[in-house]
mmJSON file of the N, C-alpha and C atoms, coordinates in Angstrom:
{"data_MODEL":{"atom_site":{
"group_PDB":["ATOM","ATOM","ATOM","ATOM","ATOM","ATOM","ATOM","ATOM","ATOM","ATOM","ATOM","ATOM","ATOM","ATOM","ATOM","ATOM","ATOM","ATOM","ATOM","ATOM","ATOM","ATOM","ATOM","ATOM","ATOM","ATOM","ATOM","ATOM","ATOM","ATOM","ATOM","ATOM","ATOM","ATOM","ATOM","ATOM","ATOM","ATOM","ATOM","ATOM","ATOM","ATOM","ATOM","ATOM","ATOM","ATOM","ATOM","ATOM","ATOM","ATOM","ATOM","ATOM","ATOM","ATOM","ATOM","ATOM","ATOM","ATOM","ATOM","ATOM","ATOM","ATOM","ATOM","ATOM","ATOM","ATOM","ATOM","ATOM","ATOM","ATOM","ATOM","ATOM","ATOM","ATOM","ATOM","ATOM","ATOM","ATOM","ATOM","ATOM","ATOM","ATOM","ATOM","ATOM","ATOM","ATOM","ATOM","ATOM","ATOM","ATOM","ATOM","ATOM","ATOM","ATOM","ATOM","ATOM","ATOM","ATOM","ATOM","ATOM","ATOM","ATOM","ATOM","ATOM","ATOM","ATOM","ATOM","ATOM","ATOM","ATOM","ATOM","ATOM","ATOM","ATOM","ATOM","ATOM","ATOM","ATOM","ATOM","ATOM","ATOM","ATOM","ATOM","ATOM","ATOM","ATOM","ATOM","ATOM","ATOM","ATOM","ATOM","ATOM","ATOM","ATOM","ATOM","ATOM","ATOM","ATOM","ATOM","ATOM","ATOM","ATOM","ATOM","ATOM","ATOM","ATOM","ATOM","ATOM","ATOM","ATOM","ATOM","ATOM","ATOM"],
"id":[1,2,3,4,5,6,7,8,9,10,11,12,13,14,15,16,17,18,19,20,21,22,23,24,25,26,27,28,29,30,31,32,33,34,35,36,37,38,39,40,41,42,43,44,45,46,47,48,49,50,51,52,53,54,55,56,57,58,59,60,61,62,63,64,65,66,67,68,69,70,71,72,73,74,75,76,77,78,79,80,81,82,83,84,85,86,87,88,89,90,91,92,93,94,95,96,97,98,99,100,101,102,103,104,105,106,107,108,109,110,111,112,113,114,115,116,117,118,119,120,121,122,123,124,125,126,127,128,129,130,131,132,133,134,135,136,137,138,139,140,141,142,143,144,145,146,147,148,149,150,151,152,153],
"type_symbol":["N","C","C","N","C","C","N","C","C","N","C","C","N","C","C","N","C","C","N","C","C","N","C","C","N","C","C","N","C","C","N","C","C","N","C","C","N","C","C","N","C","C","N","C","C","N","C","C","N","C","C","N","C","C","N","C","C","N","C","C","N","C","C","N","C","C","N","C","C","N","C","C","N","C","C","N","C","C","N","C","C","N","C","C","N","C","C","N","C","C","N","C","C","N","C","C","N","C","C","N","C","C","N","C","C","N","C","C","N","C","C","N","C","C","N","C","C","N","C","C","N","C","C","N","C","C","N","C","C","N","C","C","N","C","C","N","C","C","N","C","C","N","C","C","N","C","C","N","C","C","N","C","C"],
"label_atom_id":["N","CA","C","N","CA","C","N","CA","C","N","CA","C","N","CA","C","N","CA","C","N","CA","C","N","CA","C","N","CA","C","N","CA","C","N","CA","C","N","CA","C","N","CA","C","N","CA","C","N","CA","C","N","CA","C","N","CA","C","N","CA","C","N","CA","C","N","CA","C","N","CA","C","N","CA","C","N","CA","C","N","CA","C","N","CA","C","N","CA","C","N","CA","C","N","CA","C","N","CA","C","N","CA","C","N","CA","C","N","CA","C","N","CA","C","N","CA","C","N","CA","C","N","CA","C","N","CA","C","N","CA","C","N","CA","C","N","CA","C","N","CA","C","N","CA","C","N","CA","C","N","CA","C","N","CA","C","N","CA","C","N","CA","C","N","CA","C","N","CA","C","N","CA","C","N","CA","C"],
"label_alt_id":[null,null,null,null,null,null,null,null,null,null,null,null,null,null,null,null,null,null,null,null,null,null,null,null,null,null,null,null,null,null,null,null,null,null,null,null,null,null,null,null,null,null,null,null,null,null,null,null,null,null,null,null,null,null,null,null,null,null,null,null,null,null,null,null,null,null,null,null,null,null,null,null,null,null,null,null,null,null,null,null,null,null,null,null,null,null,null,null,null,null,null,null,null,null,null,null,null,null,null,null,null,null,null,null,null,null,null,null,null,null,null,null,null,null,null,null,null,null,null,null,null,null,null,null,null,null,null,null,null,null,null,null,null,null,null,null,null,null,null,null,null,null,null,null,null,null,null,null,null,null,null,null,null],
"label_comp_id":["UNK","UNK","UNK","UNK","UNK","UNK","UNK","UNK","UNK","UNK","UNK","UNK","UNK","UNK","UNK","UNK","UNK","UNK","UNK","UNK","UNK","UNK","UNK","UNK","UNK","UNK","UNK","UNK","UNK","UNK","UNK","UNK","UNK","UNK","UNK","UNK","UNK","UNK","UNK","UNK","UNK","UNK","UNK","UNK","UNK","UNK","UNK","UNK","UNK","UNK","UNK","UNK","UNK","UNK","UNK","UNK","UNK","UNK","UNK","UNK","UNK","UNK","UNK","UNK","UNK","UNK","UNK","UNK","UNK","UNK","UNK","UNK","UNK","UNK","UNK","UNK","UNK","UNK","UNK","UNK","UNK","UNK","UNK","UNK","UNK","UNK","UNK","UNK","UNK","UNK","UNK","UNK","UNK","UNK","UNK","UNK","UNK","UNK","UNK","UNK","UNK","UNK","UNK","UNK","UNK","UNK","UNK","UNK","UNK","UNK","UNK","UNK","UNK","UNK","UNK","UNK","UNK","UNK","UNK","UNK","UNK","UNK","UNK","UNK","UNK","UNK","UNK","UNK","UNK","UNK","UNK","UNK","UNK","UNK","UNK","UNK","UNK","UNK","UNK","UNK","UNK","UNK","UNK","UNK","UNK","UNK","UNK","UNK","UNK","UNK","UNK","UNK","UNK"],
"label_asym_id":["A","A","A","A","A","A","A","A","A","A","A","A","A","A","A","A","A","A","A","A","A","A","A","A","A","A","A","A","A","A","A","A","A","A","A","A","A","A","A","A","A","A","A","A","A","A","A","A","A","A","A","A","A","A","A","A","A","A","A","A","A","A","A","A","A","A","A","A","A","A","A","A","A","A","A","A","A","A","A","A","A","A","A","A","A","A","A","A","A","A","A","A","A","A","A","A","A","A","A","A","A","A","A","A","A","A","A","A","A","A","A","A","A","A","A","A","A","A","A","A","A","A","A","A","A","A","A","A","A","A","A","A","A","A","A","A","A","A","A","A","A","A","A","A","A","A","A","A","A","A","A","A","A"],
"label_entity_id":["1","1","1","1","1","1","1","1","1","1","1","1","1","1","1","1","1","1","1","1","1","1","1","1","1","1","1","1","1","1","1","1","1","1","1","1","1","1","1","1","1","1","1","1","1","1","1","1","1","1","1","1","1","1","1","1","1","1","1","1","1","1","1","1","1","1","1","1","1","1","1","1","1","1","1","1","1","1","1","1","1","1","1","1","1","1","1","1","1","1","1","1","1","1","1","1","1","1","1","1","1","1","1","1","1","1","1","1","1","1","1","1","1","1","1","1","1","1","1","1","1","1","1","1","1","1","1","1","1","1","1","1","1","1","1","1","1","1","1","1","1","1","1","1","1","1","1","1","1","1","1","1","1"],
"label_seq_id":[1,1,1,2,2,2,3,3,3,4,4,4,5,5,5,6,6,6,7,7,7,8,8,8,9,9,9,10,10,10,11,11,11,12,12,12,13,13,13,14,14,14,15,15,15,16,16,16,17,17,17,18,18,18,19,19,19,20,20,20,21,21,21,22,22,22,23,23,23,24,24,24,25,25,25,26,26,26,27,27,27,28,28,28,29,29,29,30,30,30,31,31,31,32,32,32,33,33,33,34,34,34,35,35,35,36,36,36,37,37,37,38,38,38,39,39,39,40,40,40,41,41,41,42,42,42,43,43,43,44,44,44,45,45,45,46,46,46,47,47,47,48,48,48,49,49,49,50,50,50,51,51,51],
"pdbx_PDB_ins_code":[null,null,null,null,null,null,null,null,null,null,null,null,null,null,null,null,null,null,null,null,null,null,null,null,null,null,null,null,null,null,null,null,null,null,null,null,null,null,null,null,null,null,null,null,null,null,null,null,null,null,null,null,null,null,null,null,null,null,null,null,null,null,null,null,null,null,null,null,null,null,null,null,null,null,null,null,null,null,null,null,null,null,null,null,null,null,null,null,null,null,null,null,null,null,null,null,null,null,null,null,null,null,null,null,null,null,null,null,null,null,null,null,null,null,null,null,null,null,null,null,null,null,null,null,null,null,null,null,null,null,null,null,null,null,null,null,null,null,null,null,null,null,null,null,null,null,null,null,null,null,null,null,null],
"Cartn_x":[-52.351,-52.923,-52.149,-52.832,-52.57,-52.184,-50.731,-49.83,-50.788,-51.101,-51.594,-50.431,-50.015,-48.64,-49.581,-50.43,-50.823,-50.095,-50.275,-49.401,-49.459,-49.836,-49.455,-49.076,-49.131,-48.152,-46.692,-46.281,-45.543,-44.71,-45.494,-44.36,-44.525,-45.069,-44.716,-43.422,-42.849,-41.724,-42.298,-43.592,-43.481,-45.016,-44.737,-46.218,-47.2,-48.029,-49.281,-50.527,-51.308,-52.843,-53.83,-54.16,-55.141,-56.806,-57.176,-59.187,-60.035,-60.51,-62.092,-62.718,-63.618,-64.298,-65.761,-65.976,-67.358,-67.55,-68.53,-68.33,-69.182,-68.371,-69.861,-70.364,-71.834,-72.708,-73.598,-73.919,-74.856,-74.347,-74.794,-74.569,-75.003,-75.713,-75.917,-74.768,-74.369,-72.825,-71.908,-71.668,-70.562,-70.869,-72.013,-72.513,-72.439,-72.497,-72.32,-70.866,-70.368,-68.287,-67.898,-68.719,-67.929,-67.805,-68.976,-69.581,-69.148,-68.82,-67.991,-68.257,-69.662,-70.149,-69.94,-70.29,-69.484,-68.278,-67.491,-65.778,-65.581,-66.443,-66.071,-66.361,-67.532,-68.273,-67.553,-66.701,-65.658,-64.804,-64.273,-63.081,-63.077,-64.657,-64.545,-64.313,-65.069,-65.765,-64.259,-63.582,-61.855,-61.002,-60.839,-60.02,-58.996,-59.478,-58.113,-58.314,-57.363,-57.51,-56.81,-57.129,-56.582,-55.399,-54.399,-53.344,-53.084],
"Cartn_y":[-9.875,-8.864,-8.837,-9.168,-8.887,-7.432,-7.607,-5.836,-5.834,-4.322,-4.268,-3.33,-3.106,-2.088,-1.255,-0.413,0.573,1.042,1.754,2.677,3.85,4.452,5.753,5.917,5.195,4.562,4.102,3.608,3.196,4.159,5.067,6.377,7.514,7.895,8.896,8.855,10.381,10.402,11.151,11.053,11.521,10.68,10.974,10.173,10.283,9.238,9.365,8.969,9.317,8.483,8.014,6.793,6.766,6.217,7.271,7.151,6.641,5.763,4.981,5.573,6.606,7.194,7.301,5.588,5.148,3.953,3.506,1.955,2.078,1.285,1.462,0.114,0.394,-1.136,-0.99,0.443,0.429,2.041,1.772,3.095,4.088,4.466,5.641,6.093,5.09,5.317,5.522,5.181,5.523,6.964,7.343,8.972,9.832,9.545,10.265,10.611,9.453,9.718,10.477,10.797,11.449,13.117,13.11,14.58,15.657,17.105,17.709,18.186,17.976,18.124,17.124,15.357,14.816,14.93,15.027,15.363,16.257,17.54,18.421,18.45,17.845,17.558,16.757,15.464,14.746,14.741,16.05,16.725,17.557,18.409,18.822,18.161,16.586,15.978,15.514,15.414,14.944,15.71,17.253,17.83,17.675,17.697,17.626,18.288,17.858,18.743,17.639,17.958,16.839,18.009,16.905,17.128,17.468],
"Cartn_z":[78.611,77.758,76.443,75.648,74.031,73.343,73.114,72.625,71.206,70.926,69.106,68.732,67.484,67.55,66.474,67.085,66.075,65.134,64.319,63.169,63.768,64.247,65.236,65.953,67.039,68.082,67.247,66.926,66.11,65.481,64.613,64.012,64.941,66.058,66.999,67.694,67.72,68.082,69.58,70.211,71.146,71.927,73.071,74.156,73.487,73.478,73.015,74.322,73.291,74.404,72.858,73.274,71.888,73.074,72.174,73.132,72.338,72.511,71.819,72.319,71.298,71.249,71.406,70.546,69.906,69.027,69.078,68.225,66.708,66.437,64.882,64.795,65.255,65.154,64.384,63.691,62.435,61.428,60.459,59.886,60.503,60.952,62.044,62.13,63.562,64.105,63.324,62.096,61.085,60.973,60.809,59.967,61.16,62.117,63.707,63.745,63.714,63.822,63.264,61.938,60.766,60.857,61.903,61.591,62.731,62.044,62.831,64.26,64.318,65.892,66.791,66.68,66.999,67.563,66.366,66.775,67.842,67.682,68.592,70.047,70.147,71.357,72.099,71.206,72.069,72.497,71.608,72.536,73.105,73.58,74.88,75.732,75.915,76.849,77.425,76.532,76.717,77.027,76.794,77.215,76.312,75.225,74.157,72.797,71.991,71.142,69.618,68.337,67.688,67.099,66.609,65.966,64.674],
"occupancy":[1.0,1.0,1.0,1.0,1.0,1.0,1.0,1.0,1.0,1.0,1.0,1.0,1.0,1.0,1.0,1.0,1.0,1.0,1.0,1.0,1.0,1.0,1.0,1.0,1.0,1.0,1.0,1.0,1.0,1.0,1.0,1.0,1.0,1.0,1.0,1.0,1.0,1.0,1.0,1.0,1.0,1.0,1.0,1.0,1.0,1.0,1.0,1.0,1.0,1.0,1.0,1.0,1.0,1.0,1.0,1.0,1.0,1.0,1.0,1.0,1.0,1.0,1.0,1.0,1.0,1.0,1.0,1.0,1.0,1.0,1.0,1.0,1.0,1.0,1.0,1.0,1.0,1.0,1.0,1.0,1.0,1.0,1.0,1.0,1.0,1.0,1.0,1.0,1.0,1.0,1.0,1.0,1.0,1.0,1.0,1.0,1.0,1.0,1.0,1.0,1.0,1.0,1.0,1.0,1.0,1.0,1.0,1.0,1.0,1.0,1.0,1.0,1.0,1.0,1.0,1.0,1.0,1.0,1.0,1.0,1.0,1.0,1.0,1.0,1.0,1.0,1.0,1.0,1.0,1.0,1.0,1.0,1.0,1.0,1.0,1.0,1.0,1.0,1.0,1.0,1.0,1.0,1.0,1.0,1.0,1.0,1.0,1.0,1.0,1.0,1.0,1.0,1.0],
"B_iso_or_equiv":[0.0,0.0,0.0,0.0,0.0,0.0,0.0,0.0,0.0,0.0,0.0,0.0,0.0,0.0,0.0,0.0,0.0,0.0,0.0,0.0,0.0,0.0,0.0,0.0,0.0,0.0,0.0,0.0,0.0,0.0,0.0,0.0,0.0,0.0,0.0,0.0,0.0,0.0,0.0,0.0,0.0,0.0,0.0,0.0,0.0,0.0,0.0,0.0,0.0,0.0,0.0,0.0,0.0,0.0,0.0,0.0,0.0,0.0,0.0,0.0,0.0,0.0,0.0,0.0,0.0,0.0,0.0,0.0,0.0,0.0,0.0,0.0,0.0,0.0,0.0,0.0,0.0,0.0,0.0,0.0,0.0,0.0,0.0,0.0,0.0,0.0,0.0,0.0,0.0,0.0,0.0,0.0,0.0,0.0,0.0,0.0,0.0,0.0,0.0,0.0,0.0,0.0,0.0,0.0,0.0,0.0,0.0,0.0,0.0,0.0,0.0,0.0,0.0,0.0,0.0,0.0,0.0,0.0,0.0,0.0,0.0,0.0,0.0,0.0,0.0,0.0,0.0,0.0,0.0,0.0,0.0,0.0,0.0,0.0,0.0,0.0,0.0,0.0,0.0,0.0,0.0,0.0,0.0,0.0,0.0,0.0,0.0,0.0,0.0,0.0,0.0,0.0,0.0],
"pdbx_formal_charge":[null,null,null,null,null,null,null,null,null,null,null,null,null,null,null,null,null,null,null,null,null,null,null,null,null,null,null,null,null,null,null,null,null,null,null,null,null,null,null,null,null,null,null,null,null,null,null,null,null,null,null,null,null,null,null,null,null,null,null,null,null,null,null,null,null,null,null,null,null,null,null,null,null,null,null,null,null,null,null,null,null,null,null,null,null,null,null,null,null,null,null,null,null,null,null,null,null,null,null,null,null,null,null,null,null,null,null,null,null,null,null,null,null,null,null,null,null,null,null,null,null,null,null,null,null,null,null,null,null,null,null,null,null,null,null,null,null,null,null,null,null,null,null,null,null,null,null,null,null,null,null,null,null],
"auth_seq_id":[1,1,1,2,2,2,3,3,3,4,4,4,5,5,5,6,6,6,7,7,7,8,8,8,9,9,9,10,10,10,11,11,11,12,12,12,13,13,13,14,14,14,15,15,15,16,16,16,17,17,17,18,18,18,19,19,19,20,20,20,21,21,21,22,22,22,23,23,23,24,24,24,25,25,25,26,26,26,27,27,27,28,28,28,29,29,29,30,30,30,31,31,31,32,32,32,33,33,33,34,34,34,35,35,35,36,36,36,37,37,37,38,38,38,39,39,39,40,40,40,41,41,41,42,42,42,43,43,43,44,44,44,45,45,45,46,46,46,47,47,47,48,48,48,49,49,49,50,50,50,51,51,51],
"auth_comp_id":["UNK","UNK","UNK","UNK","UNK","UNK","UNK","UNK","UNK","UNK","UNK","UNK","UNK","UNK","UNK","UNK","UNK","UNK","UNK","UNK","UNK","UNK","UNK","UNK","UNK","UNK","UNK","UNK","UNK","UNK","UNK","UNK","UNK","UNK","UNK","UNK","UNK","UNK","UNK","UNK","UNK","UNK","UNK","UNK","UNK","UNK","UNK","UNK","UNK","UNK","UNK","UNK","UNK","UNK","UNK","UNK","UNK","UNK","UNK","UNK","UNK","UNK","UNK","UNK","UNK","UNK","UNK","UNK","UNK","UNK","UNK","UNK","UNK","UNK","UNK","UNK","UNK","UNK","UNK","UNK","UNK","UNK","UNK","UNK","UNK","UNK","UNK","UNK","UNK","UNK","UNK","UNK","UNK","UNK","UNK","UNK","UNK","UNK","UNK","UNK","UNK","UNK","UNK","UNK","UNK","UNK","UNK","UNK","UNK","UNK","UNK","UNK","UNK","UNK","UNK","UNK","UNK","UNK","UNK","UNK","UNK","UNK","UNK","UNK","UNK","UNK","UNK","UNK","UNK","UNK","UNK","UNK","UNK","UNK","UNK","UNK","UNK","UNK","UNK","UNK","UNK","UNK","UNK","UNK","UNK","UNK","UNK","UNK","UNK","UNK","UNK","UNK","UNK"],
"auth_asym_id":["A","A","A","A","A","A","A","A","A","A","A","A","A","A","A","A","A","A","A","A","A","A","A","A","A","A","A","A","A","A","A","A","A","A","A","A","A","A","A","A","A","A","A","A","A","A","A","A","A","A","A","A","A","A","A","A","A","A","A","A","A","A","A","A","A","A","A","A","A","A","A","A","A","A","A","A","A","A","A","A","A","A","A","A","A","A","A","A","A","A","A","A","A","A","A","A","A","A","A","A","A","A","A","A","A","A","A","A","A","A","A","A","A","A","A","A","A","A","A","A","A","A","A","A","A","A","A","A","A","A","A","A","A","A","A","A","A","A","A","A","A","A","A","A","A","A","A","A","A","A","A","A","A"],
"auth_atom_id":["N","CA","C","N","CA","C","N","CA","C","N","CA","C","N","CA","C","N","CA","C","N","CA","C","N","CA","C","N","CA","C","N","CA","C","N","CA","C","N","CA","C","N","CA","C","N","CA","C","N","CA","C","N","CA","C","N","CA","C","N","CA","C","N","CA","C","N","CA","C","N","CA","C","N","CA","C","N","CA","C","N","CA","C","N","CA","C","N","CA","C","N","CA","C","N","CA","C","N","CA","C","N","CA","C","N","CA","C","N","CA","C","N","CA","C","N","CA","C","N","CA","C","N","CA","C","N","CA","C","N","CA","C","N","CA","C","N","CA","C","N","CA","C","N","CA","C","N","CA","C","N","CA","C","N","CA","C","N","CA","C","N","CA","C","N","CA","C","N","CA","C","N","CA","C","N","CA","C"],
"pdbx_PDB_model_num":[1,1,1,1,1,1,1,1,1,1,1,1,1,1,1,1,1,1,1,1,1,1,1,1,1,1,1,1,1,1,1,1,1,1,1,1,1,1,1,1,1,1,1,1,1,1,1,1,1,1,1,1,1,1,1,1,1,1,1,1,1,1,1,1,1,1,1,1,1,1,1,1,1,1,1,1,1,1,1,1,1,1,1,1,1,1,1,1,1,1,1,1,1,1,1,1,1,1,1,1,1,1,1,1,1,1,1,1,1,1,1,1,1,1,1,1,1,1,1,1,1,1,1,1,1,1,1,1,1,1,1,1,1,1,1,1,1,1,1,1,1,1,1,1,1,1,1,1,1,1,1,1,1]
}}}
């Protein structure tokens, strides 16, 4: 398995989790990611909260 050394991973001074969320295979999907219902809906579905 191939390491990636994110940049967030990288400057955190504490545990992380990083979640793929969603893909972008057309602009749609770009304009979906962006938008604050989106966001929010995914972090119910996750149980989290952003930073």
């Amino acid at each position: 398995m191939q390491q990636v050394r994110f940049y967030v991973k990288r400057k955190s001074s504490m545990p992380l989790i990083l979640v793929e969320t969603g893909y972008l295979t057309g602009r749609e999907d770009i304009a979906q990611l962006k938008t604050s219902a989106y966001q929010n809906r995914t972090e119910r579905k996750s149980g989290t909260e952003p930073i």
